[in-house]
Structure formats: C-alpha cells, structure tokens
C-alpha positions as CSV (number, residue, x, y, z in Angstrom):
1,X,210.0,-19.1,-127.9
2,X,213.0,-18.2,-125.8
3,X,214.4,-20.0,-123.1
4,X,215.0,-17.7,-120.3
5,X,218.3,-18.6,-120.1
6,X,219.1,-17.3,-123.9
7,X,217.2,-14.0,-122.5
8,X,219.7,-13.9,-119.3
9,X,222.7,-14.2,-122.3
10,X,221.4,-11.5,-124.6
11,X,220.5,-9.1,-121.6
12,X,224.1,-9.8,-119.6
13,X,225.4,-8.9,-123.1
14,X,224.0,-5.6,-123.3
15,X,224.1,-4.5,-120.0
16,X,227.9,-5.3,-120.2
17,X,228.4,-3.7,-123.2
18,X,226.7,-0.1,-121.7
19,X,228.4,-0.5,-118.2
20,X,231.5,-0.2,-120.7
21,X,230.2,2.3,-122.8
22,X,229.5,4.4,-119.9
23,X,232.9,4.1,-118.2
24,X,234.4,4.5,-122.2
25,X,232.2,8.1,-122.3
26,X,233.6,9.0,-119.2
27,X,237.0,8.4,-119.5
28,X,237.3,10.2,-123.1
29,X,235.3,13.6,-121.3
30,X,237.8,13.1,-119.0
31,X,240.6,13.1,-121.1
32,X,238.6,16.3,-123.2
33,X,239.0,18.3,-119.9
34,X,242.8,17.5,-119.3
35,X,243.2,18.8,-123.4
36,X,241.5,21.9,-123.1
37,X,242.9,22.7,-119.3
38,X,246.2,22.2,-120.9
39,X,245.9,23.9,-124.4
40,X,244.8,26.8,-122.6
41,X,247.8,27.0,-120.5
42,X,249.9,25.8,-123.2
43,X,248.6,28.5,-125.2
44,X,249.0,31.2,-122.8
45,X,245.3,32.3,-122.9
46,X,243.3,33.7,-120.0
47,X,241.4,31.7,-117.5
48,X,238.0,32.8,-118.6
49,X,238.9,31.0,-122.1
50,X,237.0,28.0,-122.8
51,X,235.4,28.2,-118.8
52,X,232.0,27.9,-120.0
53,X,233.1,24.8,-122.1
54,X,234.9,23.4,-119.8
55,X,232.2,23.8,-117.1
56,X,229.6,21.9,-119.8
57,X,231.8,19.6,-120.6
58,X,231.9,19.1,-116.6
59,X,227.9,18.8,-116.2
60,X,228.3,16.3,-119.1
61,X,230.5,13.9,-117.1
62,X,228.5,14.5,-114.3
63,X,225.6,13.5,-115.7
64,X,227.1,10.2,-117.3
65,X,228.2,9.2,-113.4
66,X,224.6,9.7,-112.6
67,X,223.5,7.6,-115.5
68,X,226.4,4.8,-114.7
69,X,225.1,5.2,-111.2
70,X,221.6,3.7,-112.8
71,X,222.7,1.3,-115.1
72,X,224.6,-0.8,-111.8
73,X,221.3,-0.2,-109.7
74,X,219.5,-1.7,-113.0
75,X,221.8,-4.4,-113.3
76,X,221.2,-5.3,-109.2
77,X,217.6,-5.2,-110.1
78,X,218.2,-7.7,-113.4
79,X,220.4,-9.7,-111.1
80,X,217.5,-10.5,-108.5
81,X,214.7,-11.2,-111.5
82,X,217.3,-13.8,-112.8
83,X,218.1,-15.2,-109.3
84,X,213.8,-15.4,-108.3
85,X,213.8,-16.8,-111.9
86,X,216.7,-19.8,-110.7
87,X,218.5,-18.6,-114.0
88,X,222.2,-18.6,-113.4
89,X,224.4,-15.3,-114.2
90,X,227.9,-14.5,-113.5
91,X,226.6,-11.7,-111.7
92,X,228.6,-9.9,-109.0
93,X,226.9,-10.2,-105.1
94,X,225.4,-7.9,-104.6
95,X,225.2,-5.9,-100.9
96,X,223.7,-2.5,-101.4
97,X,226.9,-1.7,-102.9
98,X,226.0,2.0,-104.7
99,X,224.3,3.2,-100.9
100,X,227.5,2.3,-99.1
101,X,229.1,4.2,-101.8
102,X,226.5,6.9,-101.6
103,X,227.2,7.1,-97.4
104,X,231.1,7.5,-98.3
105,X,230.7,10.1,-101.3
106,X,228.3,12.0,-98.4
C-alpha cells in the first residue's frame, strides 16, 4: 500500500510537470503568433493573409490560459486535501489568489 506521503510526491510531481507544460504550450503559441505577424509583414503580404490562422491560433492560447487557470484552482484544491490529510507539501499559501486575479483582469 502507499503511504500518503509517497502519493503527495508522485501527485506534486505531476501537477508540477503540467503547470510547466501549460506555461511551455503557451509560450511557444506565443512565439507562433510573433512568426506569422512578422512573416507576413516581412513578406509583404496583405493583412487578411493568415488572419484566420492567426485568430485560431489566438482561441488556442486562450483556451490553454483557461485550462492553466484550472490546473492552479486544482492544485489549491490538492493543497487543502494534503493539509486536512497533515501531509506536508511545499505548496505555495494560498489566498484566493486566481479571484483577486479574476477582480483585476475585470
């Protein structure tokens, strides 16, 4: 059987490891969007080239925010079960930290 601290390990683990995948995803669509603003200009094409990639590729990274958005309200929510569970994590406090962001984005 496990112990629940060898759970809390393997969890942290992967949680870290999609927090950073996430922020990895969203950096490289990020970077996608500053290639094909720029080869367009570079290129001397018209606006309308590439908008309706662009604009996916847009909805894409705006969809991977929401999801990062979920994966920190999941880790709160993994970071209470430990604490009811007295199983120690290096854990940041946490203090409603994606609604105060939520009020500011507003």
């Amino acid at each position: 059987m496990m112990t629940p601290q060898i759970a809390a390990l393997r969890i942290g683990r992967s949680l870290l490891a999609s927090e950073n995948g996430i922020d990895s995803a969203i950096a490289d669509t990020g970077t996608l969007m500053a290639h094909l603003t720029t080869a367009r200009v570079a290129t001397g094409q018209p606006a309308i080239t590439g908008h309706r990639a662009i604009a996916k590729v847009a909805a894409a990274q705006a969809k991977m925010i929401a999801a990062r958005q979920d994966l920190i309200r999941a880790h709160e929510d993994l970071s209470r079960i430990a604490e009811t569970a007295d199983t120690p994590t290096d854990c940041p406090e946490w203090t409603t930290a994606i609604e105060d962001e939520d009020r500011v984005a507003a």
